[in-house]
C-alpha positions in Angstrom: 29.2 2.3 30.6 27.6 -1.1 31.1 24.6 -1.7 28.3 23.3 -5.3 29.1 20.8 -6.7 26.7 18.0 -7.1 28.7 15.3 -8.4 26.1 15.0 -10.2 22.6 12.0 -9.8 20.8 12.9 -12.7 17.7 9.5 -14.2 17.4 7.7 -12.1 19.7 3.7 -11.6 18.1 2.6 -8.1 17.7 0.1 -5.6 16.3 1.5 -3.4 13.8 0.7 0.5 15.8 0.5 4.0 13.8 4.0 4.9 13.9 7.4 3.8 13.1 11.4 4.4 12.7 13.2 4.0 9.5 16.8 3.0 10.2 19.4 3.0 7.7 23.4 3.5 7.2 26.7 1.8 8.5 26.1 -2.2 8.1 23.0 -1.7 6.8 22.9 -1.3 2.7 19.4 -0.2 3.0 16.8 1.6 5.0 14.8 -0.3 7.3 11.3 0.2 8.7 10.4 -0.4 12.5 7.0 -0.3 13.4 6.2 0.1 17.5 5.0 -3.1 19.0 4.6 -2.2 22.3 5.8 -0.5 25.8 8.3 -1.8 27.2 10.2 -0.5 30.9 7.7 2.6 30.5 9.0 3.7 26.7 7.9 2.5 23.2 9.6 -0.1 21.4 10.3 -0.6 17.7 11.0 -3.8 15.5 11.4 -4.2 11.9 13.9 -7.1 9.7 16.1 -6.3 7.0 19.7 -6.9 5.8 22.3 -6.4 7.8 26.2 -7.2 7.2 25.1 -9.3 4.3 22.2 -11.5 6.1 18.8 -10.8 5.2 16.1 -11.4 8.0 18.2 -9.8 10.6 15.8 -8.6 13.6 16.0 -4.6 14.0 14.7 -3.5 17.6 15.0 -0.3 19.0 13.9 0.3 23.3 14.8 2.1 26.3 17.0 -0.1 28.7 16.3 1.3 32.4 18.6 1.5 35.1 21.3 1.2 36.0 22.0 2.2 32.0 19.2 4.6 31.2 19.6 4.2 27.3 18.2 4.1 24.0 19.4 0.9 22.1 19.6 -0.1 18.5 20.1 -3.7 18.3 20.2 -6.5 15.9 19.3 -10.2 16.6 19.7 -8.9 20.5 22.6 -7.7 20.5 23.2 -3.8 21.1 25.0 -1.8 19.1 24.3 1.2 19.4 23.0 3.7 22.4 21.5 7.2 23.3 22.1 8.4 26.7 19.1 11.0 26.3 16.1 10.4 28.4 13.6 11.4 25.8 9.9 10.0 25.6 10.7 8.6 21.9 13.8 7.4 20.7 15.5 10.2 18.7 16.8 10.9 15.1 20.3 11.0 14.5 19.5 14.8 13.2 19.4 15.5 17.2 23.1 16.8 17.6 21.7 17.3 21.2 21.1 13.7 21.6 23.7 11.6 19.9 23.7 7.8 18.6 27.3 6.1 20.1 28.5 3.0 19.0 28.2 0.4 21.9 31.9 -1.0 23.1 33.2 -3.8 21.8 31.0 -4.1 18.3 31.7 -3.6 15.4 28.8 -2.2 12.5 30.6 0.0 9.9 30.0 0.8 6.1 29.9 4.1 4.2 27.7 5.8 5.4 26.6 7.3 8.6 24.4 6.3 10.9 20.8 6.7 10.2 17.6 6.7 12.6 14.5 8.6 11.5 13.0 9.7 15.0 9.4 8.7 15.0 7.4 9.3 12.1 3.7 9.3 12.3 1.7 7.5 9.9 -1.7 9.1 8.3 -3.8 6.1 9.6 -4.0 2.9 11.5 -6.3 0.8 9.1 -8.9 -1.4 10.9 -10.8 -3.2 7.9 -10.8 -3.1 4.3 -13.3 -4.5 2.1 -15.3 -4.9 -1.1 -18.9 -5.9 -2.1 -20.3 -6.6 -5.1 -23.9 -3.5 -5.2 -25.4 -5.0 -8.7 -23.3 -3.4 -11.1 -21.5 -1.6 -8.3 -18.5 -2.2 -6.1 -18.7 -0.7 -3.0 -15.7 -0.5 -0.5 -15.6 0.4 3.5 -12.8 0.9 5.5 -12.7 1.7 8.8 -9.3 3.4 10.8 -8.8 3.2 14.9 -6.3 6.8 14.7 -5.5 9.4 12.2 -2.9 12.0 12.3 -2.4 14.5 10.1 -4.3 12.2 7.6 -5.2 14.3 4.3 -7.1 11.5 2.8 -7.2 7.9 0.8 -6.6 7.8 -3.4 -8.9 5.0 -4.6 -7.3 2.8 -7.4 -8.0 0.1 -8.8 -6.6 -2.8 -11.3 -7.8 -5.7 -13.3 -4.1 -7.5 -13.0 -2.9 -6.1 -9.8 0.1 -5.2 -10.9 -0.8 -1.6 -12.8 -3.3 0.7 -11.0 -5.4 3.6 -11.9 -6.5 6.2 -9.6 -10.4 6.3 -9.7 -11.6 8.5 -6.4 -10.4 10.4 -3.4 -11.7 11.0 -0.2 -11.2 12.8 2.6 -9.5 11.8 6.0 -10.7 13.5 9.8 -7.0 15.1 9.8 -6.3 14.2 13.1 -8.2 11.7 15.3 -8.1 9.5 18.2 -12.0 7.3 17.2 -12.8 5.0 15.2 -14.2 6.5 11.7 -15.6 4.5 8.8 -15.7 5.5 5.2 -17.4 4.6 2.1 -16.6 4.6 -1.7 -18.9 3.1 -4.4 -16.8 2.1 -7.8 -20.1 2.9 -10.7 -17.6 2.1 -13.5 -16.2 -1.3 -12.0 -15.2 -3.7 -15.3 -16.2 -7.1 -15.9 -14.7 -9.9 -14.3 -12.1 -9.5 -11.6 -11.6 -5.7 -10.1 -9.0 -5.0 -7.6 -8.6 -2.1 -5.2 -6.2 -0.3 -2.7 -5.9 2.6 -0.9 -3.1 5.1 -0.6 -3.2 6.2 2.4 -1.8 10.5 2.3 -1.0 13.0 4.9 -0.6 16.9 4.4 3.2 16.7 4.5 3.0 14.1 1.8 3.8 11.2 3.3 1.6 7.8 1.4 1.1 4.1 2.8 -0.8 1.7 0.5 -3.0 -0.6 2.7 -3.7 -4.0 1.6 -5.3 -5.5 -1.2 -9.2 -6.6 -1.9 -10.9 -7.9 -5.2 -14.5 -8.6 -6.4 -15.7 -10.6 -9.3 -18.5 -8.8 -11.5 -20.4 -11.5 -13.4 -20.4 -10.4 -17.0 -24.0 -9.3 -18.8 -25.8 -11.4 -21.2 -26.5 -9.0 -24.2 -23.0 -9.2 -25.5 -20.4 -11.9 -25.8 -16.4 -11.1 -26.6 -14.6 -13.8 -28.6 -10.6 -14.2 -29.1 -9.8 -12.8 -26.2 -7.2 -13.4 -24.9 -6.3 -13.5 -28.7 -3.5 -11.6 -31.4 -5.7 -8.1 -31.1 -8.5 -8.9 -33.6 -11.4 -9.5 -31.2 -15.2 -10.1 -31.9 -17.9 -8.7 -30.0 -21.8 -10.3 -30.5 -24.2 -8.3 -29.5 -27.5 -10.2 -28.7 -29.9 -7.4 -28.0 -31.7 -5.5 -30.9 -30.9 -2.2 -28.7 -28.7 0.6 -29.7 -25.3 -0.2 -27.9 -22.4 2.1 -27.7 -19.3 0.3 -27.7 -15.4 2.3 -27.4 -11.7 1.1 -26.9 -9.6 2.7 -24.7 -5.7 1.9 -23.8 -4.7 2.1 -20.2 -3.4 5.7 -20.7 -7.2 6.5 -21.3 -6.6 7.3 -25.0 -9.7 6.1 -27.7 -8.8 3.7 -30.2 -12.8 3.1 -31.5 -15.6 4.4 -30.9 -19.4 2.8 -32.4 -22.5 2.4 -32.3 -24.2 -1.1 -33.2 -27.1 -3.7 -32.8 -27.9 -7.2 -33.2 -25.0 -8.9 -34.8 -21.0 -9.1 -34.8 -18.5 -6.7 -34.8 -14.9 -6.9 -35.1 -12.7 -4.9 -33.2 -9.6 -4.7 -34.8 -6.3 -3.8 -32.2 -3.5 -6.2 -34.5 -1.7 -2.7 -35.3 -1.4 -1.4 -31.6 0.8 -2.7 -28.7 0.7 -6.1 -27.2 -1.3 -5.2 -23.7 -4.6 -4.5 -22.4 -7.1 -2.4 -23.4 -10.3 -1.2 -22.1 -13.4 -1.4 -23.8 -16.6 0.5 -22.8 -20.3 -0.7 -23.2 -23.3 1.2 -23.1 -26.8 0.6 -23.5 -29.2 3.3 -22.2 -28.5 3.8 -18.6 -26.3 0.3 -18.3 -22.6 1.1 -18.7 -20.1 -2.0 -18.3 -16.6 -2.2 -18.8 -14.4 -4.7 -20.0 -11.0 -5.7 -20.5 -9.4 -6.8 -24.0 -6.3 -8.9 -23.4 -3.4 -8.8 -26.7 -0.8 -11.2 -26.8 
């Protein structure tokens, strides 16, 4: 069998679509996502980059070769090096006994394990936008998807480092759908200072995708003022209004630490016994609920 490599994508510009291939196995110490770019002799196409016999970067690219060869091909850099003779709509998984994966003649791309190619998988949601905006005390977010398949729905967290999140909300996906739907969450309990958020994107057979990331800054309020912080866990919080304010610490696990109720003057909050980390702490005064975040070295 002749298999010609008829097209290189390196560098091509694309559009990341709503499905992909994972690839994985022989010369390849670790699965590898391909997301369709486009169409190409009347089939879908797949790229992704990973490492492959050592060098990271390597372009992944699976597409449909026409005649004379009429053949799926898995190739890296342009190169084919492996093919499927089946003349399927969608490239295959290697579970198809019915439509095997052969190694092209004349390569060579072995390790310990098998072969692995996915088939396509279907993500829950092709995200069009995602974004945040500051509602007064609120933090309202909108995203919009172009498709949906299968989608379940989106788990709201958020972060004040962006490196540990907290789910905050869920809400529901359209299942499956080929129009444009927008959705709206509003975050009532958004902290002080900088507030990030993501979505996790789930389908009914589990499957997750995070999208990307957003932040907002809330201005702090003037009726209280937090001292030594960052600092070695003994904090100071001045309050400036002669209102009744609630005041509680909370680690990140949700757990309270204090809980008090104060006025005009300074109070000390006292964390030097507990973990170096963040903490939560939780203001209220009547209906105006803020939230901060106390920073231990």
């Amino acid at each position: 069998m002749r298999i010609a490599c008829l097209l290189l994508f390196i560098g091509f510009s694309y559009s990341i679509q709503a499905q992909t291939v994972t690839v994985g196995g022989q010369c390849m110490p670790s699965n590898i996502t391909l997301n369709k770019i486009t169409d190409i002799n009347g089939k879908s196409a797949y790229q992704g980059t990973g490492t492959v016999d050592g060098i990271p970067g390597v372009t992944v690219s699976i597409y449909w070769i026409g005649a004379p060869d009429n053949v799926w091909v898995l190739d890296f850099d342009g190169q084919p090096y492996y093919f499927d003779a089946c003349n399927t709509t969608e490239p295959t998984g290697t579970a198809n006994s019915s439509c095997p994966w052969n190694v092209v003649g004349g390569t060579s791309c072995t390790g310990a394990s098998a072969l692995f190619i996915s088939g396509v998988v279907t993500l829950p949601a092709e995200m069009v936008s995602f974004s945040a905006q500051k509602n007064n005390n609120d933090i309202d977010l909108v995203w919009k998807t172009a498709s949906e398949s299968n989608n379940k729905g989106f788990e709201i967290q958020r972060s004040i480092d962006a490196v540990n999140w907290k789910a905050i909300g869920f809400v529901n996906g359209a299942g499956t759908s080929s129009v444009e739907n927008t959705y709206r969450f509003t975050d009532k309990a958004a902290l002080a200072g900088k507030n990030y958020y993501r979505l996790l994107q789930i389908d009914f057979d589990a499957n997750r995708k995070y999208s990307s990331i957003v932040s907002v800054d809330l201005p702090k309020k003037a009726y209280y003022s937090i001292f030594n912080n960052p600092g070695n866990g003994v904090f100071q919080l001045r309050i400036h209004t002669p209102e009744k304010v609630e005041f509680s610490v909370l680690d990140l696990s949700g757990r309270r630490l204090i809980s008090q109720v104060t006025g005009t003057g300074v109070m000390e909050i006292d964390l030097s016994k507990h973990p170096a980390g963040t903490y939560i702490l939780h203001l209220r005064r009547g209906n105006d609920f803020i939230t901060e975040k106390l920073i231990k070295q």
